[in-house]
C-alpha positions in Angstrom: 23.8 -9.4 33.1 21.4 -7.3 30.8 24.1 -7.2 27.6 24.2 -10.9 27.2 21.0 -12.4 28.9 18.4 -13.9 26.3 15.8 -12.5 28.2 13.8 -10.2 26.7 12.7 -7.7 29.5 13.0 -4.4 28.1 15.5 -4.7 25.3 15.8 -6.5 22.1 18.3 -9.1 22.4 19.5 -8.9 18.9 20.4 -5.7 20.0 24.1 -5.2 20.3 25.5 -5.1 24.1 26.2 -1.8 24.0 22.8 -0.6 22.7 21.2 -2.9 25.3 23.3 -1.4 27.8 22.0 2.3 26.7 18.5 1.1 27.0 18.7 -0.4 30.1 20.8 2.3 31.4 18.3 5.2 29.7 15.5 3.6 32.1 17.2 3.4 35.0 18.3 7.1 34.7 14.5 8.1 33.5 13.5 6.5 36.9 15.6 8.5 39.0 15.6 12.1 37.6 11.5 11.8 37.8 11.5 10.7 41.2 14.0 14.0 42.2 11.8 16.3 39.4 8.7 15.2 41.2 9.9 16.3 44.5 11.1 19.3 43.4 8.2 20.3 41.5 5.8 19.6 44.5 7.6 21.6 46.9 8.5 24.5 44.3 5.0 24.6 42.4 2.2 23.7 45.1 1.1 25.6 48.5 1.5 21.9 50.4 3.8 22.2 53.3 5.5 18.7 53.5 7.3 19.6 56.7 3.4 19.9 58.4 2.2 17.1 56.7 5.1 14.6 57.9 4.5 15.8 61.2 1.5 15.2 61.5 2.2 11.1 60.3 5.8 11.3 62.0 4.9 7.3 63.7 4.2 6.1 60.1 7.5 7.7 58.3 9.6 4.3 59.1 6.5 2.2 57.1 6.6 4.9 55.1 10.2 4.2 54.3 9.9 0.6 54.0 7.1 0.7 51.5 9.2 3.4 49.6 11.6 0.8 49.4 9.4 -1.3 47.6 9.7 0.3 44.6 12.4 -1.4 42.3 15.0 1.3 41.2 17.3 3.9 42.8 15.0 6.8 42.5 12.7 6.1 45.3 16.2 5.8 47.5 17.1 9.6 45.9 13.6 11.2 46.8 13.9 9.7 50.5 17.2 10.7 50.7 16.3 14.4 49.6 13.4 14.6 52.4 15.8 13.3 54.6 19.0 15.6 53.9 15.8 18.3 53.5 14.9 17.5 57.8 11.6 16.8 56.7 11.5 12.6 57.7 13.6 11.4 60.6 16.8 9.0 59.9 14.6 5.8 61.5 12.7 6.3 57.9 16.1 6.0 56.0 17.4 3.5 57.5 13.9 1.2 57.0 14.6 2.8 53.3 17.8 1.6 52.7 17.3 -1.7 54.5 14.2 -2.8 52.1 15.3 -0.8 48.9 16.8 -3.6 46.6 17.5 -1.0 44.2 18.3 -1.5 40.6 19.2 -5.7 41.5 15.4 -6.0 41.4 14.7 -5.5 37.9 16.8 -8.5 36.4 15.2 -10.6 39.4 12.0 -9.6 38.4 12.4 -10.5 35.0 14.2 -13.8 35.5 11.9 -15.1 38.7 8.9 -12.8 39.7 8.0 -14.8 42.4 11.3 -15.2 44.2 11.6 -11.1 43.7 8.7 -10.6 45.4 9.0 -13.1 48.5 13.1 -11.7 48.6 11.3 -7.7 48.8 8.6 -8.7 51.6 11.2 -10.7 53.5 13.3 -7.6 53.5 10.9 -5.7 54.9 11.3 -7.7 58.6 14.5 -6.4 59.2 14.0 -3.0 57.9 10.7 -3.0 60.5 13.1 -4.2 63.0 15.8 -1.3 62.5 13.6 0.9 61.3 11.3 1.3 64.5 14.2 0.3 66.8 16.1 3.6 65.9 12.3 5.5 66.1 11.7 4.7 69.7 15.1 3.8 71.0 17.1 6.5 69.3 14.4 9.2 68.1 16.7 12.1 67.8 19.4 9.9 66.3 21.2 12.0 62.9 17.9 14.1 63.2 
């Protein structure tokens, strides 16, 4: 959609396709190599203990997840995945995650209809609220 839409988001549509294609792609690939760098760092460079912290907040991890999901992009869905493959946030969290994470599909929505994007982001959230906290209290030790 991006190499031949006249909308002017982020690229210059006098731009050939393939050079809007690099752009787009540049962005999305910026996105998701900070989210993982950031994690990294934090655990590598600073005394916090994450496992501690998420225990202490372990009820609010499948919000947590959901709100994560928020973000447009794939990184977000990386850095949960990490904590998750890491055993610091239970599966409920990636599951309420993955459910409200419209990804990379968010930022031509968002260019094309800001309104719609937002209403189609909060309306996912119901389901992934749903699952989320379903597997949290009816299956809390579920791929944990």
């Amino acid at each position: 959609i991006w190499p031949i839409s006249p909308v002017k988001a982020m690229s210059n549509p006098k731009d050939t396709p393939v050079t809007r294609m690099s752009v787009e792609t540049s962005f999305i690939s910026v996105w998701v190599i900070g989210a993982y760098l950031l994690y990294e760092y934090m655990v590598a460079f600073t005394p916090i203990d994450l496992n501690e912290i998420f225990q202490i907040v372990t009820p609010l991890l499948p919000l947590a997840g959901v709100l994560i999901g928020f973000i447009p992009g794939c990184g977000p869905q990386v850095l949960v995945t990490a904590l998750y493959i890491n055993g610091l946030i239970p599966f409920a969290a990636l599951m309420g995650n993955a459910i409200s994470n419209d990804g990379d599909a968010l930022f031509p929505a968002i260019a094309v209809n800001p309104k719609v994007a937002f209403w189609a982001t909060i309306i996912s959230a119901i389901p992934a609220l749903i699952v989320a906290y379903g597997f949290f209290f009816l299956f809390p030790n579920f791929l944990n």
